[in-house]
N, C-alpha and C positions, 0 to 999 in steps of 0.2 A: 134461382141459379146458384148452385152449388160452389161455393168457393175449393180450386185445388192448387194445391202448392208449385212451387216454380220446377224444385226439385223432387226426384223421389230418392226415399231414403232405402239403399241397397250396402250392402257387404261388397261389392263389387264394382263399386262405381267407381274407385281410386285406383283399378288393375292398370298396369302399363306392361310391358313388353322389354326386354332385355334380350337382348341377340349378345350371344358369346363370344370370348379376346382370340382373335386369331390361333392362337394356341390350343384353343378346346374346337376348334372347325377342322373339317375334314377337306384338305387342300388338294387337288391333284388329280382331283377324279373326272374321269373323264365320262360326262353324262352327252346324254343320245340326244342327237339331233331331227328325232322325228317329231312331226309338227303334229303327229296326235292329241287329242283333247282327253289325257290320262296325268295320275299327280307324276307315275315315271319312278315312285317313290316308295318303300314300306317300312315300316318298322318296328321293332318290339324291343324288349330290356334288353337283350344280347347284343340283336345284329340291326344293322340299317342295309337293307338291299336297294339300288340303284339299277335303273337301266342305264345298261351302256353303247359305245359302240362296238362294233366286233365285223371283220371281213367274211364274207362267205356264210353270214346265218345272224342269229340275236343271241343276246348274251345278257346276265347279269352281273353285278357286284355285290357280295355280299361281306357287308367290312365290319368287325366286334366295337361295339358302342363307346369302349374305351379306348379305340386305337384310332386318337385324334393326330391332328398333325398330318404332314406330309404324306400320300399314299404310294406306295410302288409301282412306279409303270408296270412291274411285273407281279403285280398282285393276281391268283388266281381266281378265274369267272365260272358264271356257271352257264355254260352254251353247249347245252344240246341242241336245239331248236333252229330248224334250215330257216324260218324268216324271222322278221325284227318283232323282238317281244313288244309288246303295246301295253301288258298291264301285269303287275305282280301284286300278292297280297301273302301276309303270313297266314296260317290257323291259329285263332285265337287263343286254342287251347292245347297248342303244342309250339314252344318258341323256337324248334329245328324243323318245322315242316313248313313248306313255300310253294305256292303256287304261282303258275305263270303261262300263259296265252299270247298268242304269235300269230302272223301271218301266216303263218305253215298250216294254220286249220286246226291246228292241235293245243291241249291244256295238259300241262305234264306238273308233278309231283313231285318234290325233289325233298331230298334230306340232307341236311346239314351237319357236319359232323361236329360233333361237339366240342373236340379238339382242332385247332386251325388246319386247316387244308392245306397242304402245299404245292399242287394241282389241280387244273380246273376238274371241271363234275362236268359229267358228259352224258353219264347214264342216269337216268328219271327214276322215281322211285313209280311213280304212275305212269301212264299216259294215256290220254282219255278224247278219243278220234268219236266225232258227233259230228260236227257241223261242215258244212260243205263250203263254205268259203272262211274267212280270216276272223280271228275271233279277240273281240275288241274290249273284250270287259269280263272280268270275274267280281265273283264274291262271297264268301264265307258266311254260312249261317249264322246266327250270334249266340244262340242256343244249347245248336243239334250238333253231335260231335259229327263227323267226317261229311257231312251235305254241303256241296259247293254248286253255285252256279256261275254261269258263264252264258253269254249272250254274242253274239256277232254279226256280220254283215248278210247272213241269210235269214235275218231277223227273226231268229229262232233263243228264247232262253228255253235250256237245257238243262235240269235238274239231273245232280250224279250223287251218287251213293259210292263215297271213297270204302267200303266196306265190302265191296264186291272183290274177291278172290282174281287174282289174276292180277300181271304188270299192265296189261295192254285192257282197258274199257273202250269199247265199242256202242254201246246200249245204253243211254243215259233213261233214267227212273221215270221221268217228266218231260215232257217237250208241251212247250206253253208258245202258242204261235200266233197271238192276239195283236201282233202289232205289224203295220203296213211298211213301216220304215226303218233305218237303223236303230234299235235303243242305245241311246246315249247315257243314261243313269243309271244303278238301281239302289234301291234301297229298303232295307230290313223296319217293322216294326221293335216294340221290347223284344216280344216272345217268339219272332220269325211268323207269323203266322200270315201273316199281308206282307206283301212287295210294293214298292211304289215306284214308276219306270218314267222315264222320259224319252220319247220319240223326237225323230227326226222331220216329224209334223207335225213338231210344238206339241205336244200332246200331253196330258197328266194322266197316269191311270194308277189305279188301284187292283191289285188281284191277289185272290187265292191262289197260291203258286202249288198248292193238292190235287187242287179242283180244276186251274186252269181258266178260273171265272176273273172275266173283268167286275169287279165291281162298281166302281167312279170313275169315269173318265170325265174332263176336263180338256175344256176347247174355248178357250179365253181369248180373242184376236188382241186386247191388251196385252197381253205379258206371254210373250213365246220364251217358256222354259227349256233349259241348256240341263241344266241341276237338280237336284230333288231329294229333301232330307227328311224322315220323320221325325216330328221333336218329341220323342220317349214315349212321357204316360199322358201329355197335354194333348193326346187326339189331335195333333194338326201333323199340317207338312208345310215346310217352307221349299222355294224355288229362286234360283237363280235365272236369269234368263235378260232380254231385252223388252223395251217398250216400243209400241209401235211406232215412235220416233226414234227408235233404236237407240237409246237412253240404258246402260246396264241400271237393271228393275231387279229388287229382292219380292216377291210373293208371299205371302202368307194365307193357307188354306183349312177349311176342316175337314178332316180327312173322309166323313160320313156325306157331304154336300160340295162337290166343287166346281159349283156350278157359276159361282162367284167367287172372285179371292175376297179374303177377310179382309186385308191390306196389302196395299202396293208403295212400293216406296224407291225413287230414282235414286240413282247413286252419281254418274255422270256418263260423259261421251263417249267413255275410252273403249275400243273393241274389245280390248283381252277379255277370255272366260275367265267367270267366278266361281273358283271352289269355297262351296260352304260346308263348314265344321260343326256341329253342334255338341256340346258338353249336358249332360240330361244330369249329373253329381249339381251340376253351378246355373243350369239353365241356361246358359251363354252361346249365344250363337257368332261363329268368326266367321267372314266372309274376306279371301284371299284371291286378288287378281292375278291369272297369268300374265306376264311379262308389266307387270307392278309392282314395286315393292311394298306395298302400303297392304296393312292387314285391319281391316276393322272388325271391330267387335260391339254387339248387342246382348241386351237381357230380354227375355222372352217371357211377360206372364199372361194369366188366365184372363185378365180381362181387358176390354178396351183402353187406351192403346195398346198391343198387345207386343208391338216391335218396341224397343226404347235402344237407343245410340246413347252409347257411354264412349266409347273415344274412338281414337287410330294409331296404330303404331305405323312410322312412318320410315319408308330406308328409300336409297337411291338406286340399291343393287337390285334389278328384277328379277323376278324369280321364273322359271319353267314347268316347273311342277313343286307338290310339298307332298312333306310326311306328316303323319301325327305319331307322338311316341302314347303307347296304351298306358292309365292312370298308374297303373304299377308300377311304372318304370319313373313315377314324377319325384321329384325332392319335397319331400312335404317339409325338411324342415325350414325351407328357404320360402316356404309356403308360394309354392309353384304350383299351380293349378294345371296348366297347359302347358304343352310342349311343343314348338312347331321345327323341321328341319329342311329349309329352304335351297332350292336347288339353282346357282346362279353360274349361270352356263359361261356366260363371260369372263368368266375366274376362276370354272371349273373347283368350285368349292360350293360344298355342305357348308350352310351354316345354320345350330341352332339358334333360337328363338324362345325363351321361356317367358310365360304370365304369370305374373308373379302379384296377389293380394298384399298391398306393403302394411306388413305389422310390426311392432316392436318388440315382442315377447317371442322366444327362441323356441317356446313347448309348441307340443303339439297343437293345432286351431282344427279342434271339432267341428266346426259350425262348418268350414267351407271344403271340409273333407269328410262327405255322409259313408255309407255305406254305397259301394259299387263295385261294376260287376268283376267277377275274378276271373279265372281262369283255367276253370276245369264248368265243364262241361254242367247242362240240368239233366239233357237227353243224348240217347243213343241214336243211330239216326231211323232205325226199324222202329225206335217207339216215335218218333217226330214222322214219322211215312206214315205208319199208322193213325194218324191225328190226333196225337197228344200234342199238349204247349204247354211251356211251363215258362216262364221267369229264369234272366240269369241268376246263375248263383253267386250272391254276393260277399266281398270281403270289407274290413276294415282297412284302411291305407298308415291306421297306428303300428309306428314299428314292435316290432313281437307279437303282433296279433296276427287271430288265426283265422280260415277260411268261415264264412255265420254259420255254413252246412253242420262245418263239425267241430263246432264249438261244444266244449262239454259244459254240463250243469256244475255251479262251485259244489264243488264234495262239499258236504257234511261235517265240517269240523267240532268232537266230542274236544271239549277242555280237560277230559276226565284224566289224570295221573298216572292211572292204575296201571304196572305191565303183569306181565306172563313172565312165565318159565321161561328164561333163555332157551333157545335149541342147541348152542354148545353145553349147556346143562343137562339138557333132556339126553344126550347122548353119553353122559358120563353117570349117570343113576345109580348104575350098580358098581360104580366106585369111588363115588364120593358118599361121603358121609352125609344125612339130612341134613342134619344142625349148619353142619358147612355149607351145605346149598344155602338156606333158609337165611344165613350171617350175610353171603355174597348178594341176593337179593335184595336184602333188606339196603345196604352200601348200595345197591346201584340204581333200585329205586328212589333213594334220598338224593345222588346224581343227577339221577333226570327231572327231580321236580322242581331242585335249585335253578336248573339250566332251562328247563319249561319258564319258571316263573320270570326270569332273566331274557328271556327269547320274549315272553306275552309283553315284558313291562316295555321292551325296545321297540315292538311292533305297532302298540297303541303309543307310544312316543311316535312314531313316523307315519302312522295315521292320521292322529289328529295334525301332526306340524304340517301334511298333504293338505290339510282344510275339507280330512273328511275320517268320521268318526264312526269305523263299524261298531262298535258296540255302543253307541246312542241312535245310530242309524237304524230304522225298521224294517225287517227283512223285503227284497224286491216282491213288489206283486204284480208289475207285467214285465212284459218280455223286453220293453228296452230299457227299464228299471235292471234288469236282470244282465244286460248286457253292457251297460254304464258303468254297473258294478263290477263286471268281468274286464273289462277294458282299465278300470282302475287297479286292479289288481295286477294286472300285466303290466300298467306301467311302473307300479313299487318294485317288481318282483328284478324290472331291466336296473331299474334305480340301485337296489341293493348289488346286483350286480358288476354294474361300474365302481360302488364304493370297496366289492372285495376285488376286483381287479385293479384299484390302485393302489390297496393295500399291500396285494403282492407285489408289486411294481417299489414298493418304499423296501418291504424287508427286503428286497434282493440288491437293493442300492446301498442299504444299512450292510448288508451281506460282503458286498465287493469293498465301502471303506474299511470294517473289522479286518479284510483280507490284505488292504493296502498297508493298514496300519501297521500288523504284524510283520509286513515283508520289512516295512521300512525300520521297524524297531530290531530286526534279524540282522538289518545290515550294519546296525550300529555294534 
């Protein structure tokens, strides 16, 4: 028998949770009191949209991420919709466009204007009539630019192609009718290529949402799932649900076999439903109760045990629904991993929530900020209907860096001296004398190689002092050799930057005492 350690050693086992000072919360808002089983919640870098209440139809809130503090009872909504919205979601790859579903039967499209509104929004940029009764749940491809679905109580999910001509869709792409009861989940693989659903008969399935094929179903009398999350590129899914002692139970399944769960694991008696969060950048799975304030959180790896409990963050304020803010929008320098924005009806206030890795060092921390996914699209949605899959398109979360898509190759840099004929020279030919050109050249190529030599001797000074030496270093030979390199160089480039933005910031102070001085010596 194999000796193993008491602990496992993780990057993330000291994460704790930090909810924000009255001052950075969003006070005043008045969230909806419908007892749906939805987060009620959305959010992205700009805006956090909220269900609200509203007389005579459903309504949202959509409030700018910096405008914490107090909110106006007369802040404008966005209510077009005759019954109460039950679920909103932004597009992942447009952060003015917002989707929303209602009791009215309908899933409408709205735009946001990018300057504040001073009026509510009445008129939909879509509106997308499929389903014959109330419709309970959307969700955004993760992929495919404009592919949204939407599921409801005629237990119908409805694939739509926002690319179809025309305000008013009628005609959705897909209608997938495989399930007997309400679905209550869904959920995307990486590439969108699998859906993973939860029924109202406890049920786990798996389907091609093209094909309309059930793949895996899953009928476990242990663990009646509420929940259902893919965890990324580890081929599993995890579930929320109860035990048959009705005990809230987390799940853990392989997505190809679910015919057994991997691991089950109690949590305790309490009724509220569990939303689970999973982070596929940190491996981290949250699990948040409604009407609980306590958020826990897990590491997920590849082998047995495959669930591991690192802590809880614990509050007394319950919450009704949450948001998650998307990794773009996190503070890496506070080295904040997660983001949560809690919905606590009792006080009619947002409150963030950040996870925060506690480091000491203020630079950027590689290691728990890999590459992920950004925010422009892999596919269109005619090449995703077609049956293409591809992978999101990934970013770096290092400030000044740029999309991986289109990241360019480092140019070429020749040390060679040598210049050309001026072009204000080349245009004066036939009036200046040669000798004269040939005298100006010769000056100003002796210029540029004082100042070349004076620029190379400052730059391999601020390389090696970085603790990285391109010219003993050997050029990259793969691709994230290659990319190491490029991400180093952005950060010099931000470095140099701030040093001549403070520079200007000293002469123009040096500027205003020579100014003072003079005045004062004038008066004398």
């Amino acid at each position: 028998m194999s000796w193993q350690p008491q602990y496992r050693c993780s990057k993330f086992r000291h994460v704790f949770g930090k909810s924000a000072n009255k001052e950075n919360c969003y006070d005043c808002v008045p969230i909806t009191k419908s007892v749906h089983d939805n987060h009620f919640c959305a959010v992205n870098q700009h805006f956090i949209a909220v269900v609200t209440e509203c007389a005579g139809g459903g309504a949202f809130l959509v409030i700018p991420v910096q405008q914490t503090g107090k909110l106006d009872q007369h802040h404008p909504k966005v209510s077009g919709h005759k019954g109460n919205v039950l679920d909103i979601k932004w597009n992942p790859f447009n952060d003015f466009i917002i989707a929303s579903c209602s009791e009215d039967t309908t899933v409408k499209i709205w735009e946001i204007p990018k300057n504040l509104f001073s009026k509510n929004i009445t008129d939909a940029q879509k509106e997308l009539q499929g389903h014959s009764r109330r419709v309970a749940l959307i969700e955004w491809h993760p992929t495919a630019n404009n592919i949204l679905f939407s599921t409801g109580y005629d237990y119908k999910i409805l694939i739509w192609n926002l690319d179809t001509p025309g305000s008013v869709i009628q005609k959705p792409v897909k209608t997938i009718d495989s399930h007997k009861d309400v679905v209550l989940s869904m959920s995307f693989n990486g590439d969108g290529s699998l859906i993973a659903t939860t029924c109202k008969d406890r049920k786990i399935r798996v389907i091609d949402p093209r094909q309309g094929i059930v793949l895996q179903e899953a009928n476990c009398k242990s663990h009646k799932a509420s929940k259902v999350l893919f965890l990324g590129s580890l081929k599993k899914l995890v579930s929320t649900g109860t035990s048959r002692w009705n005990n809230r139970q987390i799940a853990l399944w392989n997505q190809d076999n679910l015919s057994v769960p991997l691991q089950e694991e109690d949590l305790d008696g309490s009724s509220g439903l569990l939303f689970p969060f999973y982070d596929q950048d940190t491996q981290m799975l949250y699990v948040a109760g409604k009407g609980d304030g306590n958020i826990r959180y897990y590491e997920i790896s590849t082998e047995k045990p495959y669930l591991h409990y690192l802590t809880e963050y614990r509050s007394l304020l319950p919450q009704k629904g949450i948001g998650v803010m998307p990794k773009r929008g996190l503070d890496v320098s506070a080295c904040e991993i997660f983001r949560f924005y809690k919905l606590i009806t009792i006080k009619s206030l947002i409150e963030p929530v950040s996870m925060i890795v506690p480091r000491r060092s203020e630079s950027y921390q590689e290691d728990i900020y890999p590459l992920t996914a950004g925010g422009k699209p892999a596919l269109t949605a005619q090449e995703w209907l077609s049956g293409i899959n591809k992978g999101p398109l990934l970013i770096s979360l290092r400030p000044g860096s740029e999309d991986l898509h289109s990241i360019p190759l480092p140019p070429h840099i020749e040390l060679s001296l040598t210049t050309t004929q001026p072009k204000m020279f080349q245009d004066k030919t036939d009036r200046v004398p040669m000798w004269e050109l040939q005298h100006q050249a010769k000056v100003r190529s002796e210029k540029v190689q004082k100042k070349g030599e004076g620029c190379l001797r400052e730059l391999r000074q601020s390389l090696v002092s970085n603790g990285f030496d391109l010219f003993e270093c050997p050029p990259p030979k793969t691709e994230n050799e290659l990319l190491q390199m490029f991400y180093r160089q952005q950060e010099e480039i931000r470095r140099l930057r701030e040093l001549v933005n403070q520079r200007d910031i000293h002469i123009k102070q040096l500027e205003l005492e020579i100014k003072n001085v003079r005045n004062g010596s004038s008066n004398y």
